[in-house]
KOLKOL-377966 format. One record per residue (C-alpha): residue number from 1; z, y, x. Coordinates in Angstrom, 2 decimals. Each point is the difference from the previous one (the first is absolute). Layout:
BEGIN
ATOM   tifi        up     north      east
ATOM    NUM         Z         Y         X
...
***
This chain:
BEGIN
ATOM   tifi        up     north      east
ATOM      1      2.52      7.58     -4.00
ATOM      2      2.13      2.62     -2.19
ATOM      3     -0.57     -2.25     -2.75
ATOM      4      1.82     -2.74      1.57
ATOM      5      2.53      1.51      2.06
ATOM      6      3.50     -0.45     -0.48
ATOM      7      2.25      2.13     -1.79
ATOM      8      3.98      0.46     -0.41
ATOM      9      1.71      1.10      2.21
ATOM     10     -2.68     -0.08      2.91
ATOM     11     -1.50      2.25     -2.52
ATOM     12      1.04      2.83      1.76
ATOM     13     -1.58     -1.10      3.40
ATOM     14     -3.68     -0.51      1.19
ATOM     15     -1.48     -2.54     -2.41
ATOM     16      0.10     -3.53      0.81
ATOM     17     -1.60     -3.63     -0.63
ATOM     18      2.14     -3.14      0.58
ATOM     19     -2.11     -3.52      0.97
ATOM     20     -0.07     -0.92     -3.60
ATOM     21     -1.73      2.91     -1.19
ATOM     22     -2.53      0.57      2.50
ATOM     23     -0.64     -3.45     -0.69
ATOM     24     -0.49      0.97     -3.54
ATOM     25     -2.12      3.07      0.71
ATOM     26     -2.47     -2.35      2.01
ATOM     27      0.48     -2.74     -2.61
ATOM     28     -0.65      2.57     -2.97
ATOM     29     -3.32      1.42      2.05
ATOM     30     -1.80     -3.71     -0.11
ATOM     31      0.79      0.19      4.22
ATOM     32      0.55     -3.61      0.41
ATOM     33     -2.09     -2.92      0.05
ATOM     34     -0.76     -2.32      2.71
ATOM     35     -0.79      2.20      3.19
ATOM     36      3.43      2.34     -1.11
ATOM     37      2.69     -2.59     -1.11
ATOM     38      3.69      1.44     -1.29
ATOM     39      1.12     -1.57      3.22
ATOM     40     -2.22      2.26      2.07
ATOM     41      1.35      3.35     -2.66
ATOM     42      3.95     -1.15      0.80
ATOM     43     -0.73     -0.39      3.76
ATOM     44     -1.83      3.23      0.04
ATOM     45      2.72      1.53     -1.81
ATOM     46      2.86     -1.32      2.83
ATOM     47     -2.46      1.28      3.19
ATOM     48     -0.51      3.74     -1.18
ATOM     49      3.35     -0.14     -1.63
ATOM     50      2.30     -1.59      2.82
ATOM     51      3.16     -0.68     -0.98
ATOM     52      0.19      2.87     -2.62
ATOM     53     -0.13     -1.38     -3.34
ATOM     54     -1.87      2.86     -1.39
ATOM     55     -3.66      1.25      0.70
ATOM     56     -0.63      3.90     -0.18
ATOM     57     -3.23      1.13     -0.60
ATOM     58     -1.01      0.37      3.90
ATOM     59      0.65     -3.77     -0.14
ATOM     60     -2.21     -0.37     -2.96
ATOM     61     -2.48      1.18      1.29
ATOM     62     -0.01     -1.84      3.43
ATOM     63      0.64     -2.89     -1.98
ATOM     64     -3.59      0.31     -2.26
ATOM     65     -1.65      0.47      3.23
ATOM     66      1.23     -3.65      1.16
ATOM     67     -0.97     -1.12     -2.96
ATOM     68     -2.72      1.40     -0.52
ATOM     69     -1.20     -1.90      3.60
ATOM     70      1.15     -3.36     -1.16
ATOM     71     -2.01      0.95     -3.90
ATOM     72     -3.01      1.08      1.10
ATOM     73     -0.34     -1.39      4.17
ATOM     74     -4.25      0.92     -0.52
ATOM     75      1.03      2.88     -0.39
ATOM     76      0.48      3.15      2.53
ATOM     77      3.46      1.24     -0.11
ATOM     78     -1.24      3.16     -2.08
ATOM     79     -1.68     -1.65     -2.80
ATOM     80      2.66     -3.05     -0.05
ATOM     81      2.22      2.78     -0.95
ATOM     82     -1.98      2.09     -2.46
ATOM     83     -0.36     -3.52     -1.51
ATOM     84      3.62     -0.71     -0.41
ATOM     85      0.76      3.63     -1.01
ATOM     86     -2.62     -0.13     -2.94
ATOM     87      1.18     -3.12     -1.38
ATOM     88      3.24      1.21     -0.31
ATOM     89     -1.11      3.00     -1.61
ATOM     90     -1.88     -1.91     -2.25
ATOM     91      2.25     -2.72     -1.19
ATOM     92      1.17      0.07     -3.67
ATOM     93      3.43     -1.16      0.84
ATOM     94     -1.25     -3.68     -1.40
ATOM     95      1.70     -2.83      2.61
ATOM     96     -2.22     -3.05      0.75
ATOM     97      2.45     -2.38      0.57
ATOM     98     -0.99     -1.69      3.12
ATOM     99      2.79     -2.69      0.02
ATOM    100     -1.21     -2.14     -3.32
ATOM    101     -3.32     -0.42      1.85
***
């Protein structure tokens, strides 16, 4: 999440993701395939987020656990999560590009 958030001048204020790059952090962890599209990450994104353009890291979190339901649905909600939370602390930072397939 640090890694990603966005810096400048809402540097100074509780760190922040726009859509794009929580997009990118799912994108970057090898999230999305065919059960968890992008389209499912950006709408995601707009229901924890609202109207606010920027995600803090409460949102973040709420946001992996949605996910995390939609990734893994044979999953309980506990290990669905552990799930998503180890691949993203396992990713290499290598992006699969899911759009030239």
């Amino acid at each position: 999440f640090q890694f990603y958030a966005s810096q400048g001048a809402a540097a100074l204020q509780e760190p922040r993701l726009t859509n794009a790059k929580f997009t990118r952090i799912v994108m970057d962890a090898a999230l999305v395939d065919e059960k968890l599209t992008a389209a499912k990450v950006d709408v995601t994104f707009s229901r924890v987020c609202g109207n606010n353009p920027y995600m803090s890291l409460a949102n973040f979190r709420d946001a992996m656990v949605r996910l995390a339901a939609i990734k893994y649905p044979q999953l309980g909600r506990t290990e669905a999560v552990l799930q998503i939370f180890q691949n993203l602390a396992t990713f290499q930072g290598q992006t699969k590009d899911v759009f030239s397939e």
